[in-house]
N, C-alpha and C positions, 0 to 999 in steps of 0.2 A: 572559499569555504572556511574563513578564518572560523568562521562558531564550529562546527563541526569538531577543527582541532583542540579548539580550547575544552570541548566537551571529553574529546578522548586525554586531555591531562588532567582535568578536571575527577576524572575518574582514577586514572595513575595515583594522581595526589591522595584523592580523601576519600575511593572506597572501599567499601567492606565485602569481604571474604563473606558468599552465601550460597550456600546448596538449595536443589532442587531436581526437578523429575527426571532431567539428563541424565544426571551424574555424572556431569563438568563442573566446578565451581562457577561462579562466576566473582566479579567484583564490578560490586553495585553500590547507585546511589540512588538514595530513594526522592523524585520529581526534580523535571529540568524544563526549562521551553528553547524553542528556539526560533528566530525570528528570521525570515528572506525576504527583501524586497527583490520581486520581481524584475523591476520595471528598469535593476540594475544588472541583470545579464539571471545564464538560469543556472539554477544552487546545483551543481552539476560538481561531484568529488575531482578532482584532478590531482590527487597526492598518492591515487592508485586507478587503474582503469576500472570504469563506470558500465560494467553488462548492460549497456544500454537500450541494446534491439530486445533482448530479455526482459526488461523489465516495461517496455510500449508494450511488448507481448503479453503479460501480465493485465496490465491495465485495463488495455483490449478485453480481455477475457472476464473482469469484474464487471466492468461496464455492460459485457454482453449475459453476464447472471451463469458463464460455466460452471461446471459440476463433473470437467471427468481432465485428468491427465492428458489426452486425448486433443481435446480443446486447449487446454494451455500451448500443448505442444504446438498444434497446428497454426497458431498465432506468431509463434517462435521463441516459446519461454519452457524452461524445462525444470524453474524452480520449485513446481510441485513433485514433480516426480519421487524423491524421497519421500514426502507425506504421503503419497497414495499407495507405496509398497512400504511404509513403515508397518512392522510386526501387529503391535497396540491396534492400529487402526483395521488393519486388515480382520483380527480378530473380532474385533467390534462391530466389521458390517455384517458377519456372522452371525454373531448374536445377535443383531437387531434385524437382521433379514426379514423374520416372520413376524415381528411385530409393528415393524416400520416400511424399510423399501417393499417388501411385495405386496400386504395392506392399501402403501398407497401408489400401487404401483409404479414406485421410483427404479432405477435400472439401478443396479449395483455388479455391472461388469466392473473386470481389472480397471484397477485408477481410476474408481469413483471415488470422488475425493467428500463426497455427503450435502451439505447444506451449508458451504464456507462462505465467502462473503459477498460476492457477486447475487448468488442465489436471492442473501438477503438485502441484498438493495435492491433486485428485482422481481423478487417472489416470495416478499412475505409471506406467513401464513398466519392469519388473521385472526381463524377459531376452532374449534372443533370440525366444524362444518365447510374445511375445506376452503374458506374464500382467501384470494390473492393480493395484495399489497405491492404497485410498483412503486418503490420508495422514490426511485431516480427519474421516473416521469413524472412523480408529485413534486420532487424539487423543482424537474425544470417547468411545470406548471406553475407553480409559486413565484418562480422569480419573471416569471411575465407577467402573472397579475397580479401580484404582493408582493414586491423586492422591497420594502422595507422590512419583511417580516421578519422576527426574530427567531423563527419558529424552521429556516430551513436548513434542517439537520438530517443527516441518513444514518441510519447506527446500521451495523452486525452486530451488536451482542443480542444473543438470543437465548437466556437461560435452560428455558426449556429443551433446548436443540444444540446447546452445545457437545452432548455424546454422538451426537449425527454428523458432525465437522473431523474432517481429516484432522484439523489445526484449527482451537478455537482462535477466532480475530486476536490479532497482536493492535492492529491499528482496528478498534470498534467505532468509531465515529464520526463527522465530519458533518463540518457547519459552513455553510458561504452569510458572506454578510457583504453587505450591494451600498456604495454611497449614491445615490441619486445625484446629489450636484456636481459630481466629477463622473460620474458613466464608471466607476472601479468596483470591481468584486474581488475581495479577500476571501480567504480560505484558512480554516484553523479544522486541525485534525487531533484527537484524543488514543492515543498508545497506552496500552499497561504493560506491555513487556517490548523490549526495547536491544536487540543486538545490536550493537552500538558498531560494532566491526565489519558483519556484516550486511547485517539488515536496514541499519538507520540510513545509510545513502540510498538504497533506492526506496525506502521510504519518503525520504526528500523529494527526492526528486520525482517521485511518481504523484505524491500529490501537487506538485509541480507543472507535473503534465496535465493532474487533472484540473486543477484551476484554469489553466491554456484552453483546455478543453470549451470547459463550460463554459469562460466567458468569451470564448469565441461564435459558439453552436446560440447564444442569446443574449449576442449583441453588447458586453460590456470591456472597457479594458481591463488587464492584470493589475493586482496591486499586490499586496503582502501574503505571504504563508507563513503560520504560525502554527509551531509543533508544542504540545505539551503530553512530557511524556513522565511516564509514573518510574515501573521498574526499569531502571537505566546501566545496561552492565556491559562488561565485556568480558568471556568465557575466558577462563583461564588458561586454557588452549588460544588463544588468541595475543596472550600478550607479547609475543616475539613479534608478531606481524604487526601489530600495534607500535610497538617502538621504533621498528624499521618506516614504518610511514611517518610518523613526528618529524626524522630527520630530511623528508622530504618538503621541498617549497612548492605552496600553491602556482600552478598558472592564472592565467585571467580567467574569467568566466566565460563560458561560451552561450550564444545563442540559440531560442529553439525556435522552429521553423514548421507553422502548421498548412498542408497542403490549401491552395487558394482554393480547392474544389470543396473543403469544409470551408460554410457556412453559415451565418445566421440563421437556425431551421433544421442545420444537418442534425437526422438521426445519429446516436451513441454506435449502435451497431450499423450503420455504414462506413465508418472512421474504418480504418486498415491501418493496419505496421508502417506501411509505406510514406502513408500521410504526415509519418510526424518525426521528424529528422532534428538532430543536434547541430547544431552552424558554429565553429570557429573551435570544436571542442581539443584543447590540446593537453594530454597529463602523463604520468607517469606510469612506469609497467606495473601489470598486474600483480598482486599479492594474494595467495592463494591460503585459504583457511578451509579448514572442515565446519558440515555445518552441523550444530546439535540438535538430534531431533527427537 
């Protein structure tokens, strides 16, 4: 994960002191990318430990289009939790109860976390009138009968529906693009804000997984992930843990490993936690930060 580091000194060096909704600073640079071949182990942090089963857990639950605390948890990821009992939000399904969830009969018990991003890969909402949009069964229809297309992209950004979102999308977008002459699917994902300390490794690494994913469930090998990201920071409460990991050396990269009982054909939601394991993973102890919410 030598780009990763370079990116966190990258930011030491040359960024700028800027506020915003938390009321941490941050120190930001404004658009970075960053590039992983696959096909040379998986971009997996080893300069601090990788929440790993958390963040399958996570994925699992985009995939499967959740929408409550509840569901993340029972995958085994517990990084919504703060957003579902954040204050703001809580207040705000208040407000919007009577004109939104009970209207459209959406359930707004504890840790409904609203219309965040799984939702919108799986359940667009298309018009007034109610009709449904699965973004991620049009992808993987596409890339069986048009893998040349240029066209197969999944967003969460939802203008209209981002007060309905615990957390509007950090990561809004993702594109696959398929070589026909080699059997390879690349994956490039679009970010406007960017926790560099936190957030950006398992950002990595979960579209990481999701690339593994999909060109395993329709038939093609892994090739590249490429990140481009906009606001690029790290919280100012962060730079002690930040400097303490520079002084650490990367391990090798390790291996991920997807159950042989995924297939060519497997549904998204039959995948489990279980299925999908890190092979050779070896790093450094955990480095603990607060997160800003």
């Amino acid at each position: 994960m030598k780009q990763y580091q370079e990116l966190l000194t990258t930011i030491l060096d040359s960024g700028t002191r800027q506020k915003n909704r938390t009321g941490i600073d941050t120190f930001m640079i404004p658009g970075y990318m960053m590039k992983f071949d696959l096909r040379q182990g998986f971009p997996a942090l080893t300069t601090k430990k990788l929440a790993f089963k958390s963040m399958v857990g996570e994925l699992l639950a985009f995939l499967r289009g959740a929408n409550t605390v509840k569901q993340f948890n029972d995958l085994g990821c517990k990084f919504w939790d703060a957003n579902g009992s954040a204050p703001a939000w809580v207040n705000n399904i208040n407000r919007l109860s009577r004109v939104y969830f009970d209207e459209e009969g959406v359930s707004h018990d504890a840790g409904d976390l609203g219309r965040i991003y799984g939702v919108q890969w799986r359940d667009w909402l298309t018009n007034a009138n109610g009709d449904h949009l699965d973004q991620l069964e049009n992808l993987l229809s596409e890339i069986k009968t048009n893998p040349t297309s240029r066209r197969l992209i999944v967003s969460a950004w939802r203008p209209d529906e981002l007060t309905k979102m615990a957390l509007p999308p950090c990561h809004y977008s993702f594109q696959v693009i398929i070589e026909q002459e080699s059997k390879t699917m690349h994956l490039l994902w679009n970010q406007r804000s960017c926790d560099v300390f936190l957030g950006i490794p398992m950002n990595i690494a979960s579209y990481a997984i999701l690339l593994h994913v999909l060109a395993r469930i329709t038939g093609y090998n892994v090739g590249t992930l490429t990140g481009f990201l906009a606001d690029v920071h790290i919280y100012e409460n962060h730079l002690a843990q930040v400097k303490e990991q520079l002084l650490r050396n990367p391990y090798d990269l390790p291996h991920l490993k997807i159950s042989d009982r995924v297939v060519e054909g497997t549904k998204v939601e039959d995948i489990k936690p279980e299925d999908i394991e890190l092979v050779g993973y070896e790093c450094h102890a955990a480095i603990k930060a607060e997160m800003a919410v």
